[in-house]
N, C-alpha and C positions, 0 to 999 in steps of 0.2 A: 628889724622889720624888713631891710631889703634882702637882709639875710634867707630870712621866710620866704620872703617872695621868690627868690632864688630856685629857692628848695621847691618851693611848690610849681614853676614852671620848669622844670626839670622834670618830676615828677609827672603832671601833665604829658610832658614830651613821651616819656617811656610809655605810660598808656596809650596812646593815643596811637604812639608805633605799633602798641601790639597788638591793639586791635586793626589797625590796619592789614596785619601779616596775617590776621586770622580771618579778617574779610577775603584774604586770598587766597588762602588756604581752602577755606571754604568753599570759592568759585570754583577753581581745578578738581575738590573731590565733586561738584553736583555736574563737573561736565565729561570726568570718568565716570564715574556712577551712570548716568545716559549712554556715555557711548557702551558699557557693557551690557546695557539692559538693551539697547538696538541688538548688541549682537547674539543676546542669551532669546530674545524676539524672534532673530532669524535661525537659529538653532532650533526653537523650537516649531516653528512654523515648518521648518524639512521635515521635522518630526512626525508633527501629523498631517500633511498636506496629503499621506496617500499611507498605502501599504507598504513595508517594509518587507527586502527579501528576505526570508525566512535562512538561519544558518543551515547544512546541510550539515546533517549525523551520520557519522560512520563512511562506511563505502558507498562513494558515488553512483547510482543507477546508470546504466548503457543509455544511449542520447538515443532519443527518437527523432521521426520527422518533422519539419517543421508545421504539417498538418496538425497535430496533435493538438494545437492552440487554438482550430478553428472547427473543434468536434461541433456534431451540433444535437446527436444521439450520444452519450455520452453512456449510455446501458449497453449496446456492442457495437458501437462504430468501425467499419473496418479502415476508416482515416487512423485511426491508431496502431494503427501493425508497422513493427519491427520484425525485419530481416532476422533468420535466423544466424544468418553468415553475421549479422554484427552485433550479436552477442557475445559480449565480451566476460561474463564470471566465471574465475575458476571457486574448484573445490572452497579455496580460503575466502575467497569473498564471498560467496553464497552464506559461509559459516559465520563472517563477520556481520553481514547485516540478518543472518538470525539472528543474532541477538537484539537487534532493534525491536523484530517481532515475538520475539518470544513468548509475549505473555496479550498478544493482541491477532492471534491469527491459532488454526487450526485446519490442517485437511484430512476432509470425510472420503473413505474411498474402499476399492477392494484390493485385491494383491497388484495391481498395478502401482496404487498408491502408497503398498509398504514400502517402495526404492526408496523413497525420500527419507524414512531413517533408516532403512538396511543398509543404504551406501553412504548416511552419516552425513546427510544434507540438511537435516533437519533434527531436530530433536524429540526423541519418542512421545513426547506428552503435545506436541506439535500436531501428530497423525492418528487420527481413528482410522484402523483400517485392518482389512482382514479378508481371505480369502471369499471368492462365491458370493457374495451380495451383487446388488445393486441398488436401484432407486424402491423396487418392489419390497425391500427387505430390510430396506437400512435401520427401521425405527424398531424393528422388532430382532436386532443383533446386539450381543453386549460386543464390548468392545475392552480390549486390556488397559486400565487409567491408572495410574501412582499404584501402582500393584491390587489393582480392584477390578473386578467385570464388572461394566455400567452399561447401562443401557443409553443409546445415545446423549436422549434428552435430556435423561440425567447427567451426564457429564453435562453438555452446554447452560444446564441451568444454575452450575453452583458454576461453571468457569465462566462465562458470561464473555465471549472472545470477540473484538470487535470485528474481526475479519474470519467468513467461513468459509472456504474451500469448498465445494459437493463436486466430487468427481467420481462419476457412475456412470453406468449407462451398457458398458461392456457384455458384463453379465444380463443384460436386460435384451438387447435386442433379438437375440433369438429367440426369445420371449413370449415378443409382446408386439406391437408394431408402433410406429413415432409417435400417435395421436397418445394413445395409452400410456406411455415412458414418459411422456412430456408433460401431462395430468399428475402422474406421479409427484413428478420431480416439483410441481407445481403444490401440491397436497404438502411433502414435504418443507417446501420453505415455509409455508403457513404453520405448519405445527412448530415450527425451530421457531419462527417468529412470538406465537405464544410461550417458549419460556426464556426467551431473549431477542425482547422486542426491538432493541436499538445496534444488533449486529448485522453486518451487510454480510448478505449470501453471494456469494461467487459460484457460477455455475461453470464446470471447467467442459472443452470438447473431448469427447473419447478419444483417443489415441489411436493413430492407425498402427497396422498391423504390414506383416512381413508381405512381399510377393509371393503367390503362391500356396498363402495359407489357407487352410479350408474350414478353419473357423466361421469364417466370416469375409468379407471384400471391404475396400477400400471404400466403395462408391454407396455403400449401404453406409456406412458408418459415417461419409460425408452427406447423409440424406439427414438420419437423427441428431448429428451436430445442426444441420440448417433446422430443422422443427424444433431444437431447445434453442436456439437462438431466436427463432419468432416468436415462441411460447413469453420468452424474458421480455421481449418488446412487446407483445400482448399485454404482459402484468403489468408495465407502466410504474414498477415501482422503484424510486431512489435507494431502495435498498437490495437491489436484484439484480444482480450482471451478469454476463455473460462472458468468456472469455477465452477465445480458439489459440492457444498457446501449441496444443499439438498441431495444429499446420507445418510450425517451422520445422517438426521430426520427420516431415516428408523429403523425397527427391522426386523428379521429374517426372516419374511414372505414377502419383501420388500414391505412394508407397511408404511405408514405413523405412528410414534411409539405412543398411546397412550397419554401419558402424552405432545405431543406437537401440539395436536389440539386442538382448540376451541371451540369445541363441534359438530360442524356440518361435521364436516369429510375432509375438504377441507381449511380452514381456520386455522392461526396456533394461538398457546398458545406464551405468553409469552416469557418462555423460550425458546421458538425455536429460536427465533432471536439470542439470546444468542451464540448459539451455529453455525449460520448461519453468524453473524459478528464475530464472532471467527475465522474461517477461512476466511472470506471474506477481511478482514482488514490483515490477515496475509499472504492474496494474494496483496494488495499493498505495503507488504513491500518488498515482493519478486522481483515483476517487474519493 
């Protein structure tokens, strides 16, 4: 019997220890368990307390000014101009971040706007464009597409590009005079719009031209650039911009700058485009 007894408070003992180790064991995991759930709480509260900066793809865009942040016209403000001088893409970076666009951008234009793939800035399926158009003409031109003549809107209606280039005008203003080029060009975004309603039109400025030349002057061509920029602020619309990129191919005399013609005064060099997709590409990241 005390033998028993023995045995049974012994017995007793070991239980009664191991419940105790387990009552403690216990307390330390429910007061790790809290302290990780405070800090998986504050993790997540950074989380969605705001917007996250977004990671950046490919080659960085050239910095604008700090105005840029306090647009308040945000369809052609000219608080968004970049300095041509700091323009910073060459050939390879222009070629790199194509490929971010590749398959979300397109420009409409005449032989000013075949440089972009005849100098290998762009990629052929990239550019509708072809000699002698303008705004008067563009919908009723085929245009070269994946080895097919299409007619504009048929190409934009089976590619469906979220970013549209329209740079015209050149051919037009001998034409026709601002009111009437600017109606066009207006007529035109409405038809693009019915077979690709949720792509944004980008209306680009004409490009000036050589000193000297007798095509046309500088100071006409900076008349129809201001009438499609108030036409785009007229239309009021989120999907309609405007976008004076050739400014920066001028010098001092507002002249078309030397080193970015191609000899005949009207036509650009090389580099121009450089400097013309530098801002142009740093206007769809903005919008």
């Amino acid at each position: 019997m005390i033998k028993d007894m023995k045995s049974y408070k012994k017995r007793r003992l070991i239980v009664i220890s191991m419940l105790l180790i387990l009552s403690i064991v216990c307390i330390k995991s429910c007061v790790v368990s809290d302290k990780n759930k405070d800090k998986d709480d504050k993790n997540t509260s950074s989380v969605v307390s705001g917007p996250q900066k977004p990671e950046n793809i490919g080659t960085p865009l050239p910095q604008v000014s700090e105005t840029v942040t306090t647009i308040e016209e945000p369809v052609f403000s000219e608080k968004s101009e970049l300095n041509y001088l700091e323009a910073s893409f060459s050939p390879e970076d222009i070629s790199s971040v194509n490929t971010e666009y590749l398959k979300d951008m397109v420009i409409v234009g005449d032989s000013v706007s075949m440089g972009y793939s005849v100098y290998g800035r762009l990629d052929a399926n990239n550019v509708l464009a072809t000699g002698s158009i303008g705004a008067r003409n563009v919908m009723e031109t085929q245009f070269s597409y994946q080895g097919y003549s299409l007619f504009l809107l048929d190409i934009l209606e089976r590619r469906k590009p979220k970013y549209i280039f329209m740079s015209l005008g050149l051919n037009d203003m001998n034409l026709m005079d601002e009111e009437k080029y600017t109606s066009l060009c207006e007529d035109n975004a409405e038809k693009i719009h019915e077979v690709t309603p949720d792509s944004k039109i980008i209306f680009t400025a004409i490009t000036p031209i050589s000193a000297g030349n007798t095509f046309a002057d500088n100071d006409k061509i900076d008349r129809y650039n201001e009438a499609l920029r108030k036409k785009v602020y007229e239309i009021g619309s989120d999907k309609i911009f405007f976008v004076n990129a050739a400014q920066y191919l001028k010098n001092s005399n507002n002249c078309l700058e030397s080193s970015f013609s191609s000899g005949d005064g009207i036509h650009l060099a090389a580099t121009a485009y450089d400097y013309l997709l530098s801002y142009m590409l740093l206007m769809l990241e903005w919008i």
